[in-house]
C-alpha positions as CSV (number, residue, x, y, z in Angstrom):
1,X,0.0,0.0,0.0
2,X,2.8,2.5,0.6
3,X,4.5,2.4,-2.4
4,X,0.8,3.0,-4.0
5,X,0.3,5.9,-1.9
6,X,3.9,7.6,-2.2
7,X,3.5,7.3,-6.4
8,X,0.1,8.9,-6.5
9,X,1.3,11.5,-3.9
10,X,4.5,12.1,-6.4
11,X,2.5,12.3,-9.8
12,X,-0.4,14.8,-8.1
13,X,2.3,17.1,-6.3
14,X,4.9,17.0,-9.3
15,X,1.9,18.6,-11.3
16,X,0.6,20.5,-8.8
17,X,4.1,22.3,-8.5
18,X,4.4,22.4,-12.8
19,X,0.6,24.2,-12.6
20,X,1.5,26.6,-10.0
21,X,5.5,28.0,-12.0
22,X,3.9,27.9,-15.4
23,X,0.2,29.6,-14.6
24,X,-1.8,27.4,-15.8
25,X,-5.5,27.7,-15.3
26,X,-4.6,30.6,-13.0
27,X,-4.0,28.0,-10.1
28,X,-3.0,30.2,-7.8
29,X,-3.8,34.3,-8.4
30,X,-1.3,35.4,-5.0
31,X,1.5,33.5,-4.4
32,X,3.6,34.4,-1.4
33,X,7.4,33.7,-1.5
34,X,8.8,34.4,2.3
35,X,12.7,34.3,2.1
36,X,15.5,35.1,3.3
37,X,19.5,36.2,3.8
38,X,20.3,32.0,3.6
39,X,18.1,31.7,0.3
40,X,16.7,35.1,-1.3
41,X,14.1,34.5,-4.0
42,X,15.8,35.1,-6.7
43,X,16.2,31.8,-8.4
44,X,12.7,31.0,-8.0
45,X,11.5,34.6,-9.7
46,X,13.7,33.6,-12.8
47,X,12.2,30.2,-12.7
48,X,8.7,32.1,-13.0
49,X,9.9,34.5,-16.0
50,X,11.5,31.6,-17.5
51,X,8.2,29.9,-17.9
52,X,6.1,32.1,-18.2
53,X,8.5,33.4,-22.0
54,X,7.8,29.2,-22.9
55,X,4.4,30.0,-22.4
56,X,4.1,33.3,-24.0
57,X,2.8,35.0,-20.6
58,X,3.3,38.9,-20.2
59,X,5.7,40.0,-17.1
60,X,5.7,43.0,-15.6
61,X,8.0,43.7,-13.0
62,X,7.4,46.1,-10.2
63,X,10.4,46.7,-8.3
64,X,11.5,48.5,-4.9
65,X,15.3,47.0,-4.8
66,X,16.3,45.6,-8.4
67,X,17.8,48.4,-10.4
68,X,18.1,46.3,-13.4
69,X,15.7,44.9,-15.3
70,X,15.5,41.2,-15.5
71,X,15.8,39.3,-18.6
72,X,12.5,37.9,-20.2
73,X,10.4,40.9,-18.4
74,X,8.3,42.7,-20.9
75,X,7.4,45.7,-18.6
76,X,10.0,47.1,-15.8
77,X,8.4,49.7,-13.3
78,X,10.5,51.6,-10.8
79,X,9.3,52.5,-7.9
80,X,11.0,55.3,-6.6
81,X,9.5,58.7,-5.3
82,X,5.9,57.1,-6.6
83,X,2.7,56.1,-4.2
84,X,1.2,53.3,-4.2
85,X,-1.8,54.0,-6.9
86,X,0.7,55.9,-9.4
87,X,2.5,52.2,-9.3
88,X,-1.0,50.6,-9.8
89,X,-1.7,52.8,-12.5
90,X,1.8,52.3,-14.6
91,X,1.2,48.7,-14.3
92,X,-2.2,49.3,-15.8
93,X,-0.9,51.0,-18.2
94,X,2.0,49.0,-19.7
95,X,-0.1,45.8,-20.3
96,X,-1.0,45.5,-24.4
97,X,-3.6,42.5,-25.1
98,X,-2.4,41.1,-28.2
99,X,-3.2,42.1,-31.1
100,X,-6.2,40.5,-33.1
101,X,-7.0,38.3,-30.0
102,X,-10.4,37.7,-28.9
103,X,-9.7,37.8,-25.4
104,X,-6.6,39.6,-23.3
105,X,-3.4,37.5,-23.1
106,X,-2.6,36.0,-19.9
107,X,-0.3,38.2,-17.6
108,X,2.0,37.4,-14.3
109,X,2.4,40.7,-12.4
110,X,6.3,40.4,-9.9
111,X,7.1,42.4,-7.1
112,X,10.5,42.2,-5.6
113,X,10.0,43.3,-2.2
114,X,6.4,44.0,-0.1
115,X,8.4,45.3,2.7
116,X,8.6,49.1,1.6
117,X,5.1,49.0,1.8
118,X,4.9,47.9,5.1
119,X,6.4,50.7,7.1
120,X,5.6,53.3,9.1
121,X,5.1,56.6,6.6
122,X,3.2,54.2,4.2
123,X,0.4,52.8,6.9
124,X,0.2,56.5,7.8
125,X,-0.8,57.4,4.6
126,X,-4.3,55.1,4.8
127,X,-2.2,52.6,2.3
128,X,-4.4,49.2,2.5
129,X,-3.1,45.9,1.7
130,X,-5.7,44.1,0.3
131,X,-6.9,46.7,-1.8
132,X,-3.7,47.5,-3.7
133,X,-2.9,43.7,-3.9
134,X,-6.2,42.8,-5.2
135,X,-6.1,45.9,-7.9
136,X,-3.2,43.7,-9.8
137,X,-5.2,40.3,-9.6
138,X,-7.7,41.3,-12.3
139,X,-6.9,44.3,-14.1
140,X,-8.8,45.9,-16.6
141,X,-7.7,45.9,-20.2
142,X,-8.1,48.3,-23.1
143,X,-10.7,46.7,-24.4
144,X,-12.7,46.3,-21.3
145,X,-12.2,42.8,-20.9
146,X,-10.5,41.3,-17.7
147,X,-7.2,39.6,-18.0
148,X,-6.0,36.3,-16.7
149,X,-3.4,37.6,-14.1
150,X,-1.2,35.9,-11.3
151,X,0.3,38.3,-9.0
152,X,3.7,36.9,-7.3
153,X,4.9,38.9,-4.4
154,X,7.7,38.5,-2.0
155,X,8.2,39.2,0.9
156,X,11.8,39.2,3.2
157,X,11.8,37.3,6.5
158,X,14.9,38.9,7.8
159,X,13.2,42.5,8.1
160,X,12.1,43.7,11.5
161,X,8.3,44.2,11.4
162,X,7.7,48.0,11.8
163,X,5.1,48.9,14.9
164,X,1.4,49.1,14.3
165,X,-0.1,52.0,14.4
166,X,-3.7,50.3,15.2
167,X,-3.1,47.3,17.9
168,X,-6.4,45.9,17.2
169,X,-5.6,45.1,13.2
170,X,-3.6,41.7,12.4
171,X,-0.2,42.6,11.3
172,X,1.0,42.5,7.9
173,X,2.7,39.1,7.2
174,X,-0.5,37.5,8.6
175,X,-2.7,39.4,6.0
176,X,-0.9,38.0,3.3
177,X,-0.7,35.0,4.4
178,X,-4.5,34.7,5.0
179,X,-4.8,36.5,1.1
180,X,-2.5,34.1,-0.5
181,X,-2.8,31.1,-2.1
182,X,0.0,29.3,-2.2
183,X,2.6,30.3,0.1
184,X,6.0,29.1,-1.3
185,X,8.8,28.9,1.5
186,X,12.5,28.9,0.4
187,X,15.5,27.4,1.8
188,X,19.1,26.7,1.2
189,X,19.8,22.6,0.0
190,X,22.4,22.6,1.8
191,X,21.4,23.9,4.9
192,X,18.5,21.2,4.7
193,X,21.0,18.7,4.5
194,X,22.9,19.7,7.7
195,X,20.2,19.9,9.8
196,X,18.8,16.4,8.3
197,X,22.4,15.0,9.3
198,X,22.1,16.5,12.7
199,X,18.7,14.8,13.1
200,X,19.5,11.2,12.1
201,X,22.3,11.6,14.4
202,X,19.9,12.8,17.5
203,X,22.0,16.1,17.8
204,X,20.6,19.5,18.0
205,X,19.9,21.4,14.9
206,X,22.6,24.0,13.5
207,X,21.5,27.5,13.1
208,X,22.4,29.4,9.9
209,X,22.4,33.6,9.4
210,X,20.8,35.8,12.2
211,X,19.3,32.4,13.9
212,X,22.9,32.2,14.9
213,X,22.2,35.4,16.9
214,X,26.2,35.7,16.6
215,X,27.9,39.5,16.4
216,X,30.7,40.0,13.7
217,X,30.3,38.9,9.6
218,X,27.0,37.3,9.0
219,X,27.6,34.0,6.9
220,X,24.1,32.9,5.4
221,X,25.3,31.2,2.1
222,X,28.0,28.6,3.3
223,X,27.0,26.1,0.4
224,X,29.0,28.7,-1.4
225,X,32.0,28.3,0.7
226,X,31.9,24.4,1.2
227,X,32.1,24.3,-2.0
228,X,29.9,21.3,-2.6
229,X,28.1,21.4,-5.8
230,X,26.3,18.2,-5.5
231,X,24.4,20.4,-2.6
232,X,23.2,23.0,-5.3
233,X,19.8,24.2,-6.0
234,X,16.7,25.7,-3.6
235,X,14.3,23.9,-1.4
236,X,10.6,24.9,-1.8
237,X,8.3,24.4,1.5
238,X,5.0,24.7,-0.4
239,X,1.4,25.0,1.3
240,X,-1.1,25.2,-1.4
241,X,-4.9,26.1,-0.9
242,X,-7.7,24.2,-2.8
243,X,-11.2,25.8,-3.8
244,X,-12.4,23.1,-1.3
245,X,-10.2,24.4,1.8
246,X,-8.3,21.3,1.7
247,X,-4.6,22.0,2.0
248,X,-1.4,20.6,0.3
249,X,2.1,20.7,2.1
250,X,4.9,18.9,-0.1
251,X,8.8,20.1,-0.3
252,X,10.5,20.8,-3.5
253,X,13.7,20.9,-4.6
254,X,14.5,23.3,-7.8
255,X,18.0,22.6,-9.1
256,X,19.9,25.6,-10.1
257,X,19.4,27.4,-13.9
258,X,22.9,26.0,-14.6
259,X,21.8,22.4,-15.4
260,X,19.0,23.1,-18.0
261,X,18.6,25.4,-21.3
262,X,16.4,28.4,-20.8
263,X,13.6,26.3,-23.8
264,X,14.1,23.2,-21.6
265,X,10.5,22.4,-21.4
266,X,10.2,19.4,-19.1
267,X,9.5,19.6,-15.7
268,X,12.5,20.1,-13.7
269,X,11.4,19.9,-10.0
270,X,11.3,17.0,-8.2
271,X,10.5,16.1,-4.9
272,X,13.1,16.6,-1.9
273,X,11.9,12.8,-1.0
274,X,13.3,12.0,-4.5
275,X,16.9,13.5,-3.9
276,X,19.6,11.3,-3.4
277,X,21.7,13.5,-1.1
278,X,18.3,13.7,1.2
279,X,17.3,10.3,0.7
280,X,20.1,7.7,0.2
281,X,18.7,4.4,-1.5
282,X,18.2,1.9,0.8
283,X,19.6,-2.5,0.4
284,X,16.2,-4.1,0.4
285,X,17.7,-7.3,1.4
286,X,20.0,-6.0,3.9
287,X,17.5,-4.5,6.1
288,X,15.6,-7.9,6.1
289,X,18.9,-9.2,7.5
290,X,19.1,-6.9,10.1
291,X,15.6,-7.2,11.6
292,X,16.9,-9.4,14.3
293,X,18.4,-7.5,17.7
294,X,21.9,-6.8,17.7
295,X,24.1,-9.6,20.2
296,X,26.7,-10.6,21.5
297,X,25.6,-14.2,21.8
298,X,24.2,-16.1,18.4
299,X,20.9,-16.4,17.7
300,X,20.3,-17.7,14.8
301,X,20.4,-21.8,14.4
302,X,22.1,-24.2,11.8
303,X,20.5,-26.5,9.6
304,X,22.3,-29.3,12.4
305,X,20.5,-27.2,15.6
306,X,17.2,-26.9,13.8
307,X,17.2,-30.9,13.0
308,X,18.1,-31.8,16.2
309,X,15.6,-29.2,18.0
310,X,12.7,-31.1,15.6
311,X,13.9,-34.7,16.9
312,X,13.4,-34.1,20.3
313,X,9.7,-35.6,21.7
314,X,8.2,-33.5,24.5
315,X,6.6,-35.1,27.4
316,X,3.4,-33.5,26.3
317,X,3.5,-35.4,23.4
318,X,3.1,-39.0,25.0
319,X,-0.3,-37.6,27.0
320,X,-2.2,-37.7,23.6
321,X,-1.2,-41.3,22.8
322,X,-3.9,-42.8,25.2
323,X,-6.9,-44.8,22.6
324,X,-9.6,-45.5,25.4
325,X,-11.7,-43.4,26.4
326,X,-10.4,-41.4,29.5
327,X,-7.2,-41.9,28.4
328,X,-6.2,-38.6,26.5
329,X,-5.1,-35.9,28.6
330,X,-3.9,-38.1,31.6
331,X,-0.8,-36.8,33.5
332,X,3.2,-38.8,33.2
333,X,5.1,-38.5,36.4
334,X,8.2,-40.4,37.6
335,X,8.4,-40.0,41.4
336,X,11.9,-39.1,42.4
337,X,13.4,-40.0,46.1
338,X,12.9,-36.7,47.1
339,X,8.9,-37.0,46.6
340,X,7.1,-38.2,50.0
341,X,4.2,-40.4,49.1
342,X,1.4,-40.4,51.2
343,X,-0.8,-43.6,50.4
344,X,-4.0,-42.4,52.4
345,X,-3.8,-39.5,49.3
346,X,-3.5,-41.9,47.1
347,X,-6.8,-43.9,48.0
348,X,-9.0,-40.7,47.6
């Protein structure tokens, strides 16, 4: 039943994960990528742009830290000295249907960074999360018609929250993760690995960048100086979230852009289960071998033991020889000298 189970989960996840990178039937309209100084999102957002160029998808990218415009992105917005609805309304603006097309072309919408948005001078202007989130999901088109849009947004783990102006409303990261639909997690491979190490070993855990809570040089990317390039690529924690409310937690593992042409058009994630470095292949027939205890004495028999232990007659055994009636069952005893018979006993 297991092996069943774990191929059914494998084919359903690996094409969950294929519909979510390459927006297909608008899967997921947010997506939330929470990362960090150990893994930024950066692989992962050229992952999305590389797809979404095989599939003929318009990119815009909104950014508040890139200052150079990605390859494969149709439209690049800066968002320096502009408020939040100029940015809405550039983005609005550089999106062109295609030509001739009955209905508007399908469009993925990036942001960089939510974390500008989230401080102080911005919440004091009445800025509103959900409102300027949910302006990018279906935007209008020229034509009047409403496009197929996915809206990607990420959001940095390592920043200090700012402090809430209104104590009563939920803050920030727990809006979006109650808006978004998928919520895409990313790690470093192989920080994954050292902890998984640490845990088949029953030791505590390493901590990796500020967890470290260390003064001096911060060191988040030691796969870098290890220098182990087996290790490579980005781990993806995914919880996805069904129409029904039903949930889907699996773990990814995206190797890096090195490996694979930019028109490679099979699916390239696989599961972290899958991995070899995570999951070393196990001798069937040696782990039968080794079901019995570990000892110093010898348990198992020989073929000589085990035909002498089937010769020998039990005194059980002559009990059920009786053939009269009464006979079966009866009791075999050889009084020793040590036994005290008592014949008045006997009589009764």
């Amino acid at each position: 039943m297991a092996p069943t189970n774990l191929s059914h989960r494998r084919t359903h996840n690996l094409l969950l994960i294929s519909k979510l990178l390459s927006l297909r039937d608008t899967t997921s309209p947010l997506t939330l990528l929470q990362d960090s100084l150990e893994q930024p999102a950066t692989p992962l957002i050229k992952e999305y742009i590389r797809r979404a160029k095989l599939s003929k998808v318009h990119v815009t990218f909104i950014s508040y830290e890139t200052l150079k415009k990605p390859d494969g992105v149709d439209a690049f917005i800066a968002t320096r000295r502009k408020t939040p609805t100029e940015v809405v309304r550039e983005a609005s603006a550089a999106y062109q249907p295609g030509v001739g097309a009955e209905t508007p072309r399908r469009r993925l919408i990036i942001i960089d960074t939510v974390n500008p948005l989230l401080n102080s001078k911005t919440l004091e202007t009445g800025f509103h999360l959900p409102s300027f989130l949910g302006s990018f999901i279906a935007p209008s088109g020229p034509a009047g018609g409403k496009a197929e849009a996915s809206l990607v947004v990420t959001y940095h783990q390592d920043i200090p929250a700012q402090s809430q102006l209104n104590h009563y409303s939920p803050p920030p990261l727990s809006i979006l993760t109650y808006l978004a639909t998928s919520i895409i997690t990313l790690h470093s491979f192989f920080h994954i690995l050292a902890r998984k190490a640490a845990r088949d070993r029953s030791l505590a855990a390493p901590s990796f960048g500020l967890e470290e809570e260390q003064d001096g040089v911060l060191l988040s990317r030691l796969d870098k100086l290890a220098g182990t390039g087996a290790a490579e690529g980005v781990v993806l924690e995914l919880e996805h979230r069904r129409k029904s409310g039903r949930g889907v937690l699996e773990w990814y593992l995206l190797p890096p852009a090195s490996r694979y042409s930019p028109q490679h058009v099979k699916e390239v994630v696989t599961l972290l289960d899958d991995n070899v470095l995570y999951n070393p292949p196990t001798d069937i027939k040696a782990s039968h071998d080794n079901d019995e205890p570990q000892s110093t004495f010898e348990l198992g028999l020989t073929d000589r033991q085990r035909r002498d232990r089937e010769g020998v007659v039990l005194p059980y055994f002559d009990a059920q020889q009786g053939n009269g009636p009464g006979e079966g069952g009866r009791i075999l005893y050889d009084m020793g000298e040590e036994d005290d018979f008592d014949e008045e006993e006997d009589e009764i």
